[in-house]
C-alpha positions in Angstrom: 0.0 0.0 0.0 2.9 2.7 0.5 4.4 1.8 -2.7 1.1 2.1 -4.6 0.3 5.7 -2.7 4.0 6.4 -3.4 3.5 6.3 -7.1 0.2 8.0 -7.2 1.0 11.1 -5.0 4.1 10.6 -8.0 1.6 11.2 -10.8 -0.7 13.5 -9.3 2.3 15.7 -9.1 3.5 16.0 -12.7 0.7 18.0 -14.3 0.5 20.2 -11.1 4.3 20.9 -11.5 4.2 21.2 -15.2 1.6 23.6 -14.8 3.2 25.7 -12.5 6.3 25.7 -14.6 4.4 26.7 -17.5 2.7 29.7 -15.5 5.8 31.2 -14.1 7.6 31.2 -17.7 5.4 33.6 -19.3 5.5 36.1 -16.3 8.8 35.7 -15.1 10.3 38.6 -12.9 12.8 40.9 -13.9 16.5 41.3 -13.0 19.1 43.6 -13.3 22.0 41.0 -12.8 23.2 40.3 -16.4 24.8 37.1 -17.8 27.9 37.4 -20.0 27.3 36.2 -23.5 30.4 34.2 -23.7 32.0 32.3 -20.7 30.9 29.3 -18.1 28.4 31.5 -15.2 27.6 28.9 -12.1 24.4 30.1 -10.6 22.6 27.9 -8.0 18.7 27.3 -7.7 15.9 27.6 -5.3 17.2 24.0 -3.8 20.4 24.4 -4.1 21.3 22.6 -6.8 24.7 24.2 -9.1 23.5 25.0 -12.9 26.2 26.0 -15.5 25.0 28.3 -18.3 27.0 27.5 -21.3 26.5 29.9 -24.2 27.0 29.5 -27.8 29.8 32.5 -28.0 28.7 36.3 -28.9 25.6 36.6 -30.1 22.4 38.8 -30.8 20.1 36.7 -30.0 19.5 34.4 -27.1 20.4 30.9 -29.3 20.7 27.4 -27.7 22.7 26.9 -24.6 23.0 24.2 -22.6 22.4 24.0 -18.6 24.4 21.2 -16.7 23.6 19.9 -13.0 26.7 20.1 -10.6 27.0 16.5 -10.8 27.3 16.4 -14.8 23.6 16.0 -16.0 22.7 17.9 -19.0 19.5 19.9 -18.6 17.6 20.3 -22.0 16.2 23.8 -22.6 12.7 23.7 -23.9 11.0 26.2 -26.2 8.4 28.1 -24.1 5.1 27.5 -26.9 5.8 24.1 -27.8 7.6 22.5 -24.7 9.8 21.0 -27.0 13.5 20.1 -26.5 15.8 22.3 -28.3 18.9 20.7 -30.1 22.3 22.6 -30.8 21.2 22.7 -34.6 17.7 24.0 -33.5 16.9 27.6 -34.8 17.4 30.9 -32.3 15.4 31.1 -29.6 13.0 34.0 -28.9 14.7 37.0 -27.9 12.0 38.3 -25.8 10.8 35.2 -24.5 12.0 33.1 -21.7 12.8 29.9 -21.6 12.5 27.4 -19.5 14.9 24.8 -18.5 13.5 21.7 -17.1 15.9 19.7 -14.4 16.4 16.1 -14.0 14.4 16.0 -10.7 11.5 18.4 -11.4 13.4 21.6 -10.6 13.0 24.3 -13.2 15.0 27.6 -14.1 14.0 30.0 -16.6 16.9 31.9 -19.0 15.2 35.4 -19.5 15.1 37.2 -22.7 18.0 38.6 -24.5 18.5 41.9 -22.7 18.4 40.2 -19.3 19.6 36.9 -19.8 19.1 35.8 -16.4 18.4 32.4 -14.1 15.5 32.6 -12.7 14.1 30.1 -10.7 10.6 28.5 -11.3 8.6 30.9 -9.2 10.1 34.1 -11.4 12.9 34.7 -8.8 16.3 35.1 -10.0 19.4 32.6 -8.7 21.6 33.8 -7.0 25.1 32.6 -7.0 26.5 30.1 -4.8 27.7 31.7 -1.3 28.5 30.2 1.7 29.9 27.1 2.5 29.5 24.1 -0.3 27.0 21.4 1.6 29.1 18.8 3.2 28.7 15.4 1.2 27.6 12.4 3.8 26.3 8.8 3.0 27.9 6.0 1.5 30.2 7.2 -1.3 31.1 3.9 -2.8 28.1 1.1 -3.4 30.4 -1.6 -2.4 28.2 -4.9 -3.0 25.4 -3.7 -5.2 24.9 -5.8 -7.8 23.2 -3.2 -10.3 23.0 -0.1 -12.3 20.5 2.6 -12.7 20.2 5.2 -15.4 20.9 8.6 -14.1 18.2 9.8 -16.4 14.3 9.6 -17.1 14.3 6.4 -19.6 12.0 3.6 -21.3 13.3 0.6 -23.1 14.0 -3.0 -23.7 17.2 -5.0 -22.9 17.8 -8.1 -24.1 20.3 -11.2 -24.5 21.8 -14.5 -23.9 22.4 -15.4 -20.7 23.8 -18.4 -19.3 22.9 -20.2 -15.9 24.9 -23.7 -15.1 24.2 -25.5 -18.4 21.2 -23.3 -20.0 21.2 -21.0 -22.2 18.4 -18.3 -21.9 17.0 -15.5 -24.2 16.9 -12.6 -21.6 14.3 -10.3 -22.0 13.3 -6.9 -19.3 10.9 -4.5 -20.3 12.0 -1.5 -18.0 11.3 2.5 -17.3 13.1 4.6 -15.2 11.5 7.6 -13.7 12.5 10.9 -11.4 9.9 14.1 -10.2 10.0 16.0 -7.4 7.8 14.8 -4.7 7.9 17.0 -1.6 10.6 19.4 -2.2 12.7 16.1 -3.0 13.8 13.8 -6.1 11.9 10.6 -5.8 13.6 7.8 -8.5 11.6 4.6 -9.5 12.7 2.1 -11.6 10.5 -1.0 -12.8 11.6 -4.1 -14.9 9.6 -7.0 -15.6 13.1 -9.6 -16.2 11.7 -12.9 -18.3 14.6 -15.6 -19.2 13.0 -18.0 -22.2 15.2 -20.8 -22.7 17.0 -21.7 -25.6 19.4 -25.0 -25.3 20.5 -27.1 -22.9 24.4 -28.0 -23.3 24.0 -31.1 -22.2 23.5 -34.0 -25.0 20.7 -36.0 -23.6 18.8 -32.6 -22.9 19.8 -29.9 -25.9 16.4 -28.7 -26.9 14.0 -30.3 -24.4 12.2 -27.5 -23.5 13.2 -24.5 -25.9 11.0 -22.0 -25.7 9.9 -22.0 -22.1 9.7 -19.7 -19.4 12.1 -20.4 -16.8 9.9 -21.5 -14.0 12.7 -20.7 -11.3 12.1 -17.2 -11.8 8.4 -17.0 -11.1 8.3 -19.6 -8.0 8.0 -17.8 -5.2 6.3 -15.0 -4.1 9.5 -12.3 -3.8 9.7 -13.2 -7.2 6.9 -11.3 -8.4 8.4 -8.3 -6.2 11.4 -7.9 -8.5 9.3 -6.0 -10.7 10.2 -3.3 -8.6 13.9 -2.8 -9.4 14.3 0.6 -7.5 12.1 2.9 -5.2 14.8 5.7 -3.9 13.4 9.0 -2.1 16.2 11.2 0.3 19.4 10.0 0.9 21.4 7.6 3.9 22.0 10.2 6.7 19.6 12.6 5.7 16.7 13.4 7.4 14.2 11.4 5.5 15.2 8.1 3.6 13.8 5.5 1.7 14.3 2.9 -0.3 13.0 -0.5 -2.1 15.5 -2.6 -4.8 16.1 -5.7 -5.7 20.0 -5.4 -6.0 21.4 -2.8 -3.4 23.3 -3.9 -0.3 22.2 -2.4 3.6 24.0 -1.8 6.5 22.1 -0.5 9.8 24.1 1.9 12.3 27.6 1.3 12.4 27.3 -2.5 10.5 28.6 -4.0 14.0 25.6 -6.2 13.6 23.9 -5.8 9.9 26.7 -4.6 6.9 26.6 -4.3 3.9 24.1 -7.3 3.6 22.7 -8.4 -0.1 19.8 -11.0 0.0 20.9 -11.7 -3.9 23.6 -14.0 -4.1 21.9 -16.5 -4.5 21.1 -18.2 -8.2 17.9 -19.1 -7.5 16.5 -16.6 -5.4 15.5 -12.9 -5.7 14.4 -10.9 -3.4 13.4 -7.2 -3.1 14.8 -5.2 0.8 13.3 -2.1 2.0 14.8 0.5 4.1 13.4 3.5 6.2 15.5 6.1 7.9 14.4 9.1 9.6 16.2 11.5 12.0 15.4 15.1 13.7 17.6 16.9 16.1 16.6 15.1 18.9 16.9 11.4 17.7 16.1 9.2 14.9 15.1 5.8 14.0 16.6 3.1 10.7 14.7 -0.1 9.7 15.8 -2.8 6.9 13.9 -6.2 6.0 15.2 -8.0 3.4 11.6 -8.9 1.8 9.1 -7.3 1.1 6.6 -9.8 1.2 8.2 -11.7 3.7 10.8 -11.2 5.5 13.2 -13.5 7.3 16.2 -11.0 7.8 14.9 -7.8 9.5 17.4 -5.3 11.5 16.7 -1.5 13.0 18.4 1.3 15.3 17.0 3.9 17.8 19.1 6.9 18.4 18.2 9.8 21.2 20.4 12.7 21.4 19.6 14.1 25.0 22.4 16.7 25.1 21.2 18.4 21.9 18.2 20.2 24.6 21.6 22.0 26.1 23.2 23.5 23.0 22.6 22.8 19.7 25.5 25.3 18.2 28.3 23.0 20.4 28.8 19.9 17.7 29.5 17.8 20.6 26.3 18.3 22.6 24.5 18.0 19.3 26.2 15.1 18.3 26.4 13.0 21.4 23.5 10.3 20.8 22.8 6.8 22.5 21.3 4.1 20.4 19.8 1.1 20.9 20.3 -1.9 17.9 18.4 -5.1 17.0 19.6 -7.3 14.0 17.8 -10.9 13.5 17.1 -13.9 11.3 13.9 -15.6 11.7 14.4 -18.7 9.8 18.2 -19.3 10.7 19.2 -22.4 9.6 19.8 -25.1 12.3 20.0 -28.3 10.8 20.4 -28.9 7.3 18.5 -32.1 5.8 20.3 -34.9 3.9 18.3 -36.3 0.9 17.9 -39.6 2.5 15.1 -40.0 -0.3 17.5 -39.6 -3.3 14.8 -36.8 -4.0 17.3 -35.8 -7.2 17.9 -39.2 -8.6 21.6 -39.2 -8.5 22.3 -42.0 -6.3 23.6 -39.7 -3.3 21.8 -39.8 0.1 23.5 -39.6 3.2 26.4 -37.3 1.9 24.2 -34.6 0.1 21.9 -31.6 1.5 18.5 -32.4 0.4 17.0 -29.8 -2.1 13.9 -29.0 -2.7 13.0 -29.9 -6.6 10.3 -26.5 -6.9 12.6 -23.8 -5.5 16.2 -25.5 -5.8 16.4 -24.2 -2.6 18.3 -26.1 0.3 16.2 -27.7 2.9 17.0 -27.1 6.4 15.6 -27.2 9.8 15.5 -23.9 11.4 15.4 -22.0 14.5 16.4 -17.6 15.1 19.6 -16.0 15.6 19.0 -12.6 17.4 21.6 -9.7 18.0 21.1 -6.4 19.8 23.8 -3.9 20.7 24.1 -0.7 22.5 26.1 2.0 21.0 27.6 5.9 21.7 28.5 8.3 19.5 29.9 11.4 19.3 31.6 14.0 17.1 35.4 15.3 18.2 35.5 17.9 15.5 33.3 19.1 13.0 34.6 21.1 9.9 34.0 21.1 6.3 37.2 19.7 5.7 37.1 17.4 8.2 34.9 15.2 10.4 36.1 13.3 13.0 33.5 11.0 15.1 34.1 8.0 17.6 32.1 5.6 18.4 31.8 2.8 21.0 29.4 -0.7 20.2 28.7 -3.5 22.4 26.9 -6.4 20.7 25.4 -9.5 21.8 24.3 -12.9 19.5 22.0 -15.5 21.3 20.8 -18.2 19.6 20.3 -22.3 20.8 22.5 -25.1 19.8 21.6 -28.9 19.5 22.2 -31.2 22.0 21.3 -34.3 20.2 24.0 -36.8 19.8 25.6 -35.1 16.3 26.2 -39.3 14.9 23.0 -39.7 15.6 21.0 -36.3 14.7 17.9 -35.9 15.6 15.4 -34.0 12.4 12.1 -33.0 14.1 12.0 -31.2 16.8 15.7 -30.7 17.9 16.7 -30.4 21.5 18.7 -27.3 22.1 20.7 -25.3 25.0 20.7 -21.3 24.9 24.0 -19.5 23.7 25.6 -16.1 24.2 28.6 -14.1 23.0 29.4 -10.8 22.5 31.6 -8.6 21.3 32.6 -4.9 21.7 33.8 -2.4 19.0 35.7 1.3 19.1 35.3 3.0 15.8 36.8 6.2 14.7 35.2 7.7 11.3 37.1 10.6 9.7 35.3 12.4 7.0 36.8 15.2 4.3 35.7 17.1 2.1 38.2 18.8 0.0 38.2 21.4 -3.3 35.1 22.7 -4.2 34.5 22.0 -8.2 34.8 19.1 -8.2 33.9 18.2 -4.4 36.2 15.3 -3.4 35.0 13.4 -0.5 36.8 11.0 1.3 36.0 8.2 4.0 38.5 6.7 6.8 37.2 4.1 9.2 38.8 2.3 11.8 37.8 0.0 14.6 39.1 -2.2 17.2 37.5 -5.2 18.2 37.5 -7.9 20.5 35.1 -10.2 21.4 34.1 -13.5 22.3 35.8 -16.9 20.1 32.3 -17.6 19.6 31.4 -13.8 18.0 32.0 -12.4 15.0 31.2 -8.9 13.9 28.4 -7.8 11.2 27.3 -11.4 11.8 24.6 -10.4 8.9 27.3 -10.0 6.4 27.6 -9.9 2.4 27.6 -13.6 1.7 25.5 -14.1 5.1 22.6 -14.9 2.5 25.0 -18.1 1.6 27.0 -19.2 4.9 23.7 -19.4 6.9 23.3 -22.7 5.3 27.1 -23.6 4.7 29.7 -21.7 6.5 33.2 -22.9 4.9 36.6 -20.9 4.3 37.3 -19.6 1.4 40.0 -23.0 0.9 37.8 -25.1 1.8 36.7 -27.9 -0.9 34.3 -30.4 0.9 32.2 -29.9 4.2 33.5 -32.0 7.2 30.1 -32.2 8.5 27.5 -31.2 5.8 24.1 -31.5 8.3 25.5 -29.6 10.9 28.2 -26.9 9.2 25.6 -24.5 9.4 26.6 -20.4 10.3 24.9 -20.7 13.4 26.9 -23.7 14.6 29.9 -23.1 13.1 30.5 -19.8 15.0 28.3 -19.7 18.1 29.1 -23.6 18.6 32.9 -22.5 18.9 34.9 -22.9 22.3 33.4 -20.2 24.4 36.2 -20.8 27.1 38.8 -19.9 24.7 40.5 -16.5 25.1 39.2 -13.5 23.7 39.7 -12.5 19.9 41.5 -9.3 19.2 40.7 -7.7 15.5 40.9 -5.1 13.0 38.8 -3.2 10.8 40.6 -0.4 8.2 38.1 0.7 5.4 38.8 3.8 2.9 36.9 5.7 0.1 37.0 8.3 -2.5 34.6 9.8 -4.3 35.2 12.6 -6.8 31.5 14.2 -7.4 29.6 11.7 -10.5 33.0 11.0 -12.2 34.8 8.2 -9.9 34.5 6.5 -6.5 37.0 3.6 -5.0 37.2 1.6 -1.9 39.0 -0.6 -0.2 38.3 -2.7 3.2 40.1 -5.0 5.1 39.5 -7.7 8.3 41.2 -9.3 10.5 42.1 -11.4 13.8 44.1 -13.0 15.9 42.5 -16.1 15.9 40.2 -16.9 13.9 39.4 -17.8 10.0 36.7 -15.1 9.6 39.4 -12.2 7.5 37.7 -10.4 4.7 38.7 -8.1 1.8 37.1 -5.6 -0.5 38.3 -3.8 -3.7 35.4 -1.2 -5.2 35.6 0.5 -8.3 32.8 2.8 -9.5 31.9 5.2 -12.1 28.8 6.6 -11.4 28.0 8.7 -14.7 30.6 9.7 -17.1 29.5 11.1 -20.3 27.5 7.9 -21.4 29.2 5.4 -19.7 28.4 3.5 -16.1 30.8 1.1 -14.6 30.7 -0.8 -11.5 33.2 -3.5 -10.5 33.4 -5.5 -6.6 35.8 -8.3 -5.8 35.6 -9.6 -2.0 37.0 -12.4 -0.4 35.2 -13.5 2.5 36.4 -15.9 5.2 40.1 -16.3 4.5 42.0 -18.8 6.9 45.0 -16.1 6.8 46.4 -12.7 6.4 48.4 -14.6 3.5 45.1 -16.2 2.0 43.7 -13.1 1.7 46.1 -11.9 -1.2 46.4 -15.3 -2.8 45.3 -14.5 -6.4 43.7 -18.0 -6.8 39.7 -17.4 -7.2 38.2 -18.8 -4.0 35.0 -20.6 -3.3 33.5 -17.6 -1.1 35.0 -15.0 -3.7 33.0 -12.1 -4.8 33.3 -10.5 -8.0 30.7 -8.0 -9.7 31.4 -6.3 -12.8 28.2 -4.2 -14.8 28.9 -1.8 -17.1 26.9 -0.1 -19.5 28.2 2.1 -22.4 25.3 4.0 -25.4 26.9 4.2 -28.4 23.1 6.5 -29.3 20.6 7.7 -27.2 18.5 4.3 -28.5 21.2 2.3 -28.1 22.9 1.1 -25.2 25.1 -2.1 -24.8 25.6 -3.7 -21.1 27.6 -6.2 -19.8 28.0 -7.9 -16.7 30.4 -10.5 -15.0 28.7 -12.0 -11.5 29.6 -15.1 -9.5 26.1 -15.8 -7.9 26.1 -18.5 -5.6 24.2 -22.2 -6.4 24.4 -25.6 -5.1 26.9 -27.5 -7.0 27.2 -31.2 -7.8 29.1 -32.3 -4.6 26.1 -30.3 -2.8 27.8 -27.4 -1.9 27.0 -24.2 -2.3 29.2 -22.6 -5.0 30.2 -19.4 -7.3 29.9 -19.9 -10.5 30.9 -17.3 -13.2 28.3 -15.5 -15.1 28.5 -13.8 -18.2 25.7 -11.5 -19.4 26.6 -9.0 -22.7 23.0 -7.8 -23.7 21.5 -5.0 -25.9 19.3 -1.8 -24.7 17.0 -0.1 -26.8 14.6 2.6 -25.9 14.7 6.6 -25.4 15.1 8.9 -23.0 12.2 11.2 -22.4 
């Protein structure tokens, strides 16, 4: 129901705006501040947003120019009577008419006749230019772990292609639109896709063309498949005072990720599923929520912040800063037990050394039980400057979940006796944040924390390839399972020695972002002790001219500092490579390298490489 209201109160808004806009450009007001005819002007609008006025060189008559966003987006210039987009070959403009200059977002400008030759904002006002300090950029800067790209601009169109998935071949079809107004002083972005895969031939000989022609039934087999329809719902930003979000390929991290990080439901072959998130904050204190379903959720996590010193003195950035929060991270349907296909249920002769699947879903079977973490956190800033941000943070976590205490050579599959379990673990962070330059703006992240905890914790227990180790957690060496029922996430790390001494880690992250043109990454995990080390490589190029690229490579669970740098491909590795290039505005060309996760012929879940080059046609509007 608040996605359906979310795209009506988006409709009802474009003919209110468009009127509006269409009002205010044939009465604009007057201003004496005069734009040069030649030479880049930077003016900002009633929101705040940085236009560049680009004229065509010495001139009469007010001819075509060309308005660009501060983050690179060209804004068309349309002729007042028709509404139509002007090209660079188009005719001269009116010289005593404005015209108006319709955003990406639903902001509007006017450029006022000749004589003027002013921005004005939608209302008749004229912009002023920027003054003041340049708005300190905040959120994520990197989307380390998102397996997807979105246009940056209003779009309709059809991709297609060949896919391959294990030993099909597919004709890959996805109807999609992509769509930004204003709603509520704000950008909101939707983006829709109905994916269909129609197979083509099987590679193997006994098989080759049974069953060309049909829709992959996979796709369409349970009911968060039908969600995926919804590719992206995206209004405010993370750490601003209103956010939300629903998509089908992002990854979510609540608080400081001590508990929830960077989690993507979507690793999985055979299984997609569509996460919401809510943020919302005031001076006073503030509130995030994640589930990774929509229409039904088994990984759910949320945060409660209060800032009580903020009542003292909200001008000191400590007493503003200073909050408390309060953290819950969970997994409903954690798997216990996994079941072994004592019925040969796939035919292949394997029983007792084989997790059962189930032939509908191709989804392991499992007996399950909930794995619950809550933490309490403070945070506060120690300096607070455009160039620099300094804040430190303290988390204490906590994991309970039950273990069995059935005989493990003689396992017990209904109703499975258990015994409660505890650890915890306690984390001091430090998060420096810069801003430097001003055009472009380049922002860069430090993090680093200290932890130590429990031998039977781990931090951001919900992590990127949770969505995989909750049935089989295995390092990234390992090749078989030493015990395939029982080799569950859940036993694997609360099941560890709890008497053991304490575990002593690391966590160094780092990003760069240089406005729409570039952002990088790196992270890196370790211990003392353990074989839970991870690493992260990001590289990202948001929008640049007409290309997107995105590329990820993690390696999760390394046995040591050594292992982590071993350039073999592991069997927990992450790599995540889309691109997208137009060689026309009704042609674009993407292609994608992924190693989703499936179970594998020696029943294991496994990465397999993924190659996807396919076709876009459609127009931008």
């Amino acid at each position: 129901m608040m996605l359906f209201a979310l795209v009506l109160l988006t409709l009802g808004s474009v003919d209110r705006a468009e009127a509006q806009a269409a009002k205010t450009a044939e009465k604009p007001k007057t201003s004496k501040a005069v734009v040069p005819s030649e030479g880049v002007q930077r003016s900002v609008t009633d929101d705040g947003a940085t236009v560049e006025v680009v004229p065509k060189g010495k001139t009469s008559t007010v001819r075509v120019q060309k308005c660009i966003t501060d983050d690179g987006r060209l804004i068309e210039i349309l002729d007042r009577k028709t509404s139509r987009p002007l090209k660079d070959s188009a005719p001269n403009l009116d010289a005593d008419a404005p015209q108006q200059c319709q955003m990406y977002g639903g902001h509007t400008v006017l450029i006022s006749p000749k004589k003027r030759r002013t921005l004005l904002t939608k209302d008749g006002k004229p912009v002023k230019k920027r003054t003041g300090p340049i708005p300190f950029v905040e959120g994520e800067l990197a989307k380390v772990g998102s397996i997807g790209l979105v246009p940056w601009e209003n779009r309709f169109g059809l991709i297609m292609g060949i896919e391959r998935l294990g030993e099909v071949f597919y004709l890959s079809l996805r109807p999609e639109i992509n769509h930004t107004r204003e709603v509520l002083g704000g950008p909101l972005t939707m983006s829709f896709g109905l994916p269909v895969r129609i197979q083509l031939l099987d590679s193997r000989a006994d098989r080759r063309w049974d069953g060309m022609g049909a829709i992959r039934s996979q796709d369409w087999d349970e009911p968060s498949d039908y969600a995926r329809i919804i590719q992206y719902i995206r209004m405010g930003g993370k750490e601003e005072r209103f956010f939300f979000e629903v998509n089908s390929f992002s990854a979510n991290s609540i608080g400081h990720g001590t508990l929830l990080k960077r989690y993507n439901p979507n690793l999985n072959l055979n299984t997609r599923r569509v996460s919401a998130q809510f943020d919302a904050f005031m001076d006073y204190g503030g509130v995030e929520t994640y589930v990774n379903d929509i229409t039904g959720p088994n990984v759910l996590g949320g945060l409660v912040f209060l800032k009580p010193l903020s009542v003292i003195d909200r001008s000191n950035y400590f007493l503003r800063s200073f909050s408390l929060g309060f953290s819950m991270a969970a997994d409903l349907d954690a798997p216990l037990r996994n079941r072994l296909d004592e019925d040969d249920l796939d035919g292949d002769g394997r029983r007792f050394n084989e997790i059962q699947i189930n032939q509908t879903t191709f989804q392991p079977d499992y007996l399950s039980t909930s794995v619950i973490g809550y933490g309490f956190d403070v945070e506060f800033k120690l300096l607070d400057r455009r160039e620099i941000d300094w804040k430190m943070y303290f988390d204490h976590s906590t994991l309970i979940s039950g273990l069995p205490t059935d005989d493990p050579s003689n396992p017990v599959w209904s109703d499975i006796p258990t015994k409660s379990v505890k650890a915890s673990g306690l984390t001091i962070g430090n998060l420096f944040r810069h801003n430097l330059g001003h055009d472009p703006v380049h922002a860069l992240r430090f993090r680093f924390e200290y932890r130590r905890h429990d031998p039977n914790y781990v931090p951001a227990y919900f992590d990127t390839l949770y969505e995989i180790q909750r049935v089989q957690y295995l390092s990234s060496k390992q090749t078989n399972s030493v015990d395939i029922a029982n080799q569950t996430k859940l036993q694997t790390i609360l099941g560890r020695d709890p008497s053991g001494p304490m575990v002593n880690g690391l966590y160094v992250e780092g990003s760069w972002r240089v406005s729409h043109y570039l952002a990088l990454a790196i992270g890196l995990e370790v211990n003392d002790s353990e074989n839970d080390k991870n690493l992260f490589v990001h590289l990202e190029v948001p929008h640049l001219g007409r290309l997107q690229f995105l590329a990820t490579y993690q390696r999760r669970t390394a046995e040591s500092f050594a292992d982590l740098f071993d350039f073999s491909f592991g069997n927990n590795d992450i790599f995540i490579l889309k691109t997208r290039y137009g060689l026309a505005d009704a042609l674009h060309f993407n292609l994608e390298v992924l190693t989703p996760f499936g179970i594998g012929p020696e029943s294991l879940f496994r990465n397999t490489v993924q190659v996807n080059l396919n076709a876009e046609l459609g127009f931008s509007y």
